[in-house]
N, C-alpha and C positions, 0 to 999 in steps of 0.2 A: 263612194262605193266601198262596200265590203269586202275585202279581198279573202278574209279569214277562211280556210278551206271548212265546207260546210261539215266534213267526216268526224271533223275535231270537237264538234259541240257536245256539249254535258248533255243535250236533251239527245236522247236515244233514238227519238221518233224521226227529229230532226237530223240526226247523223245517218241515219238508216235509207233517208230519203234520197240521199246520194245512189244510192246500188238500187232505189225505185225507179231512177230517172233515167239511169241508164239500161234498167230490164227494156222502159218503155222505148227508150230508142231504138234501141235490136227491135222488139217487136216493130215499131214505125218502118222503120229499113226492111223487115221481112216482108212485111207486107205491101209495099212499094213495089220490091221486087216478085212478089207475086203477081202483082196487078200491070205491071210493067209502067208506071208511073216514077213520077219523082217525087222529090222531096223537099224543103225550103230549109237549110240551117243557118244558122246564126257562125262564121267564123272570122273572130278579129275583127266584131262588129259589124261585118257586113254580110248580106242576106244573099246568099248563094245555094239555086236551084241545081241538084246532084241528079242526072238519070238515073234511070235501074240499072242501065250500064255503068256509071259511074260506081256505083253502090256496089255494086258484082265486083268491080275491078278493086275496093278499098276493102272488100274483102278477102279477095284472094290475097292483095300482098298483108292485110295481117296477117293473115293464117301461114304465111311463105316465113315471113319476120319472127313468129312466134316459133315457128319449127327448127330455125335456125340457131 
């Protein structure tokens, strides 16, 4: 497996795709929480379903963390 951080590559389309991946995930997350659904991600290899409450609550503490 490739560990190399994908931001660092010479192709621009390919580095760029990093800050696409993570637009998409905000939008996924918003719209979970709109719909009051969850979500399935991927953390530390394993497949973990996050409520909208979940999702609500990892929000407020970044935005707590980030203010801070």
């Amino acid at each position: 497996m490739n560990t190399k951080d994908i931001r660092t590559s010479s192709d621009p389309d390919l580095a760029g795709s990093f800050a696409a991946m993570e637009r998409a995930a905000i939008s996924a997350q918003d719209l979970a929480i709109k719909t009051n659904t969850g979500i399935v991600v991927s953390i530390d290899g394993k497949n973990i379903e996050l409520t909208a409450k979940d999702l609500i609550n990892l929000r407020v503490k970044e935005n707590s963390a980030t203010q801070n």
